[in-house]
N, C-alpha and C positions, 0 to 999 in steps of 0.2 A: 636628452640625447639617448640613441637606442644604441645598443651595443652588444655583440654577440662573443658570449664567453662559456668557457667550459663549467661543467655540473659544478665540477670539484673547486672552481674559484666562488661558486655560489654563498653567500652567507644571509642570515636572519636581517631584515632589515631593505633586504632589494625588492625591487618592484617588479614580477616577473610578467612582460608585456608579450611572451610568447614561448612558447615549449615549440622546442625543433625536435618532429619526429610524427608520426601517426598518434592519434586520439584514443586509438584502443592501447597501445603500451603505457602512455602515461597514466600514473596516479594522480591526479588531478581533475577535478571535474570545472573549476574555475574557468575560463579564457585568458583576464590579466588577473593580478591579484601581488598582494606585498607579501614576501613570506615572515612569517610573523614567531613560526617554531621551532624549535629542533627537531619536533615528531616529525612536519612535513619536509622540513629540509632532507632528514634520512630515508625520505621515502622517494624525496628527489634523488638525490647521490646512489641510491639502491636499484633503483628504474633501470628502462634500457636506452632512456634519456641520453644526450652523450653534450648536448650544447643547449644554452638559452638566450632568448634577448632580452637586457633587462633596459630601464628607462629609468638612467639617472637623476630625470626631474623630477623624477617621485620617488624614490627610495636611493638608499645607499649604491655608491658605485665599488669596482673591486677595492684590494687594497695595494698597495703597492708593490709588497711584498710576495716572493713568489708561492710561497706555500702559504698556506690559510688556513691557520687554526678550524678546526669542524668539532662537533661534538664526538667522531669518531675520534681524533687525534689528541683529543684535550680534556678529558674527564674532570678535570681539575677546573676548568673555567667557570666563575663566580656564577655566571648565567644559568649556565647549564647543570650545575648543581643545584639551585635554585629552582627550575623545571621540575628537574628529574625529583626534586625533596617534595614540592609542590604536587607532583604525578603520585608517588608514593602514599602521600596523605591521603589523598583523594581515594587512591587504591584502600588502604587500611578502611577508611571510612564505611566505603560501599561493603567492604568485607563478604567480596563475592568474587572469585579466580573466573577468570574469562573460560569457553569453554575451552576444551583442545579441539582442534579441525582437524575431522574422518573422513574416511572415504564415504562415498555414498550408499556402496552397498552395506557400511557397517552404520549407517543413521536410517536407512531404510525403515525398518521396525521399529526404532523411537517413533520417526515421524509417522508411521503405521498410527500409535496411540496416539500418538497427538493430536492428528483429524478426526479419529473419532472420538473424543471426547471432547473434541472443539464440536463436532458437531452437536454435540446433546446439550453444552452452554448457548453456543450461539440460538438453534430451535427456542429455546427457553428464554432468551435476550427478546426473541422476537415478539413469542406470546405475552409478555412481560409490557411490551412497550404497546402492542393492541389492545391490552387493560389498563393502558396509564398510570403503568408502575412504573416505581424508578430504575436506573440501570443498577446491575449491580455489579459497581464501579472495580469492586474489589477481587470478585471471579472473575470481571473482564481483564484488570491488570495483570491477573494471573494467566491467564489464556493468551497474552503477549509475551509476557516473562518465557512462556513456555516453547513458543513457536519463536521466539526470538534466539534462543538457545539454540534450538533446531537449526535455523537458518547460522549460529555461528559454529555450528559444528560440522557442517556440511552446507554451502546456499543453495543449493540445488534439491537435495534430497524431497524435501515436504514440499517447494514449492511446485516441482515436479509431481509429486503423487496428487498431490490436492490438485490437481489438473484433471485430473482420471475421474470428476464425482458426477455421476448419474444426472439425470437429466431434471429427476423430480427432488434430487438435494441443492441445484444450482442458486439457486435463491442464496440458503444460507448457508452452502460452503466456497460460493466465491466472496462474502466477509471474510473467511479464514485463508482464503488466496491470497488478497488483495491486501490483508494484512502483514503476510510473509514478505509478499511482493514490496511492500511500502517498509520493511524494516533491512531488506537486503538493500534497496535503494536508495535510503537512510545511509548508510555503515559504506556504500560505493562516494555519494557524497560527501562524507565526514563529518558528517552532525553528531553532535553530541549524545548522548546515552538519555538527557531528558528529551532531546527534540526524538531521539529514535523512537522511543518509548509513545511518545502522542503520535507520533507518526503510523505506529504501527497501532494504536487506538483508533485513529481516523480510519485506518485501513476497516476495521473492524465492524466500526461503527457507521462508514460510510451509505450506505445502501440500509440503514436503517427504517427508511421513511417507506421500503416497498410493503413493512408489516401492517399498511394503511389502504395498502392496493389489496384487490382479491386475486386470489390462486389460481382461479381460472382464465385472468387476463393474461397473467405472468407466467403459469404452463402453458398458453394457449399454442397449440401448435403449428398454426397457420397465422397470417399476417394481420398485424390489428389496426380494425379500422381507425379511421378520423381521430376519434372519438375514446377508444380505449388508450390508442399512442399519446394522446394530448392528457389523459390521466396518466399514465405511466410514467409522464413527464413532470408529473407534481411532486415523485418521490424528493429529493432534494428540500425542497419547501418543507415537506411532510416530516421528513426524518429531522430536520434543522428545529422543528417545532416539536418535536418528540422529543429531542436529546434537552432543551431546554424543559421542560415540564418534567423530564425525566431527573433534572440537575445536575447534570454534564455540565460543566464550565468551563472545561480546557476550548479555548477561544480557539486554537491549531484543530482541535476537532470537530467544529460549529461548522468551522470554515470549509472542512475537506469537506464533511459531509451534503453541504450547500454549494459547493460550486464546483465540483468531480465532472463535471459536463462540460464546463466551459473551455472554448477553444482558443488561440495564441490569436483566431483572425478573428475570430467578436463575432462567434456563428453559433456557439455554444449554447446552453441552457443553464440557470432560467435567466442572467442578469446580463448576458450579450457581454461579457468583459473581454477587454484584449490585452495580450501579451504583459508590461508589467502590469495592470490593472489588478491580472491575477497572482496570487500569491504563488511561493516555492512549492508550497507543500499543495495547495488544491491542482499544480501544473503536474506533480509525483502524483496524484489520488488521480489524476485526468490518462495518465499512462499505464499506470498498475491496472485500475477499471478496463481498460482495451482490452490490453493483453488478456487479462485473465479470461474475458468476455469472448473473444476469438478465436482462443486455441482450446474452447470447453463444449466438449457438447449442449447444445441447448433443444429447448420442447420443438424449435421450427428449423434446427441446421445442426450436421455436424462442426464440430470444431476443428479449424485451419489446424497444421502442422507447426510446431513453438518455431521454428525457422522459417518457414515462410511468412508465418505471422511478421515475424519482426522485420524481413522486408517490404512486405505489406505497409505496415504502420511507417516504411522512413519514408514512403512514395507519400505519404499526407500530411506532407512537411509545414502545411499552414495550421494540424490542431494541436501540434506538441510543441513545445519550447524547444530547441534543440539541442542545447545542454544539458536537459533533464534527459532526454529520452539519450541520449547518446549515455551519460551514465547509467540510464536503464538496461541498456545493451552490455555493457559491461558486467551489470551485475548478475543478468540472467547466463551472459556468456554471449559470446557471438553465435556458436551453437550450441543453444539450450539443452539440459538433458530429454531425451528424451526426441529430439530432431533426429529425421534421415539423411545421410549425406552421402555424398557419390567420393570414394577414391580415385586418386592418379592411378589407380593399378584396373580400376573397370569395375570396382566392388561396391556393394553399396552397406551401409553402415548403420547404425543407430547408437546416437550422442547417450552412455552410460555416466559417465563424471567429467566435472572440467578438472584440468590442470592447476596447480597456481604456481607453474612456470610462462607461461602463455593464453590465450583466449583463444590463439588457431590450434592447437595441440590437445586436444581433449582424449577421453579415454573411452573406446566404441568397439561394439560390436558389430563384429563384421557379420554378414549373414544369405549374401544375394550376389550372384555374377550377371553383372548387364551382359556380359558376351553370349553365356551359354542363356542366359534369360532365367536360372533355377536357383533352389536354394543351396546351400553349400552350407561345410559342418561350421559350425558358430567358433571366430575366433575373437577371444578379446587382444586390443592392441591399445598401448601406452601412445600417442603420436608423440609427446614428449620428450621420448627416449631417444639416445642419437642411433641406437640402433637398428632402429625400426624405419623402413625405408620412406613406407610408402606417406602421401599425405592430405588432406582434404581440399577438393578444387572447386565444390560447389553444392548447395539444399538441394535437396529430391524430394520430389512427392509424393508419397505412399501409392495413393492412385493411379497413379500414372504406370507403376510398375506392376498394380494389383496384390499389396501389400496390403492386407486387411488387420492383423494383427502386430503390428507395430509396437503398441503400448505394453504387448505381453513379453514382445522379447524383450525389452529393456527391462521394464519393473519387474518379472518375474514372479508378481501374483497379483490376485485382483484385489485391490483395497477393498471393494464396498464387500465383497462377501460374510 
């Protein structure tokens, strides 16, 4: 029986068959799902959620009573202390404090070092596995630990800059994109700290098998024939056969790295898989690879705008899962840092940090009047703030307005230098 109740009569044990409200406010990346925590319930009752329907033939229905114990109300309940003792150990154990989340202009300059010194592991990853060495498992763990950090100190910050990397670094610093990408994506879906962690290996390690293709196919500037495209397409195979000889064994990163191609409608490469065929985590390696690949310069196009990109990618609703990529939206932000946006007031803008009151409310640089068509003195505005009037109606395209330096106003310096 389906039945529509408030957040607050919610408890552990219901089968929640639908969330009332828009996809971007909720936490939840689910569709139905039995709530099984406390963690997730208070992230339900904390939302801007306000009702749900649950489905009594699967899970608990309310109680009778009109208030309902929660774990805010009841610290004392045997459950919930048990959790929470449970939570604790696990915290002792790992004996690692989560980072604190900064603004982006204060992770800026972490993530500065962090791509380049990703960059001079991952290069050496690559020559590494073109002489049929092994990986070396252990700088890789660390080169996730580090960029994972990154992304929980700020999720914007590095996946943002690593966007900026030259045309002859794309090879191997979209690994350390897609890496970001696939641990921000991780941590939107609620996976655990070990599935993050291979998650963000796969990201890594995905695109490993192009260290088998030549560099003149893969800078080549212009369009590749027959013949080079149908090599380029072996990468997958190639890297799946590397990371094994290499002695990779995490099966989560076999996989991502082998089937990043494949598409939800069985159009993909190399094994035609559809929709469940393919795994969670290869349909996450299948969305972070786009993105990264579209909003980056490359040797034969420049790279889309990270907001148009992403309404790009929802118009090609047959190659993503749609729950993956709608978390993926979430986590990049609805407007990514680094996107231009057009104000209710005429102004145009560029996406500096997201909020984490809102996904429409980001923090931007204003810079451009559509009326007078010039530049104007640079404001930053909070949209966040109730005091702040004005608010974002819709992407703009750099182009379109003869915006050439976009990535300078927001970043504020050039990475590769």
């Amino acid at each position: 029986m389906l039945k529509v109740i408030s957040t607050k009569q919610v408890r552990k044990g219901m089968f929640i068959h639908e969330l009332k409200g828009s996809w971007i406010e909720h936490p939840f990346w689910h569709k139905a799902f039995v709530l099984k925590n406390a963690t997730d319930l208070k992230k339900l009752q904390a939302s801007s959620v306000k009702e749900v329907v649950i489905d009594t033939s699967k899970g608990l229905d309310v109680l009778e009573e009109e208030t309902v114990p929660t774990p805010h109300e009841n610290p004392a309940d045997p459950a919930t202390l048990k959790e929470k003792s449970g939570t604790e150990e696990k915290s002792n154990a790992e004996k690692k404090e989560s980072p604190v989340r900064v603004s982006a202009s204060e992770e800026n300059d972490r993530a500065k070092i962090i791509i380049k010194s990703s960059k001079k592991a991952v290069v050496s990853m690559f020559d590494d596995m073109r002489m049929g060495k092994a990986v070396n498992q252990q700088v890789a763990l660390q080169l996730v630990d580090d960029i994972a950090d990154s992304v929980a100190r700020n999720e914007g910050a590095l996946i943002s800059l690593v966007r900026l990397k030259n045309k002859d670094d794309y090879t191997y610093m979209h690994s350390v994109a897609v890496c970001a990408l696939m641990v921000a994506l991780s941590k939107e879906l609620g996976l655990s700290e070990i599935e993050t962690k291979s998650a963000g290996m796969a990201g890594l390690l995905h695109d490993i098998g192009k260290a088998g293709i030549p560099n003149e196919v893969l800078n080549k500037p212009g369009a590749l024939t027959d013949e080079e495209f149908a090599l380029v397409k072996e990468h997958p195979q190639r890297g799946h056969a590397m990371l094994l000889q290499g002695q990779v064994t995490d099966e989560l990163v076999l996989d991502v790295c082998l089937h990043h191609h494949e598409k939800v409608n069985g159009m993909g490469y190399p094994h035609k898989l559809k929709a469940d065929e393919i795994s969670l985590f290869a349909k996450m390696g299948a969305v972070c690879d786009v993105y990264d690949a579209i909003t980056s310069n490359r040797p034969y196009k420049d790279g889309w705008e990270p907001g148009i990109s992403l309404q790009r990618m929802a118009q090609w609703a047959d190659h993503f899962d749609d729950t993956v990529f709608k978390a993926f939206v979430k986590s990049v932000g609805i407007y990514p840092v680094g996107s231009m946006v057009k104000l209710k007031s005429g102004r145009l803008a560029v996406v500096i940090d997201q909020s984490p009151k809102s996904l429409l409310t980001p923090m931007v640089k204003v810079f451009f009047s559509t009326k007078s068509k010039s530049r104007i003195p640079v404001e930053v505005l909070d949209l966040s703030k109730p005091n702040v009037q004005d608010e974002i109606i819709g992407h703009e395209d750099p182009a379109l307005w003869g915006v050439k330096d976009i990535n300078e106003i927001w970043s504020q310096f050039e990475i590769w230098k």
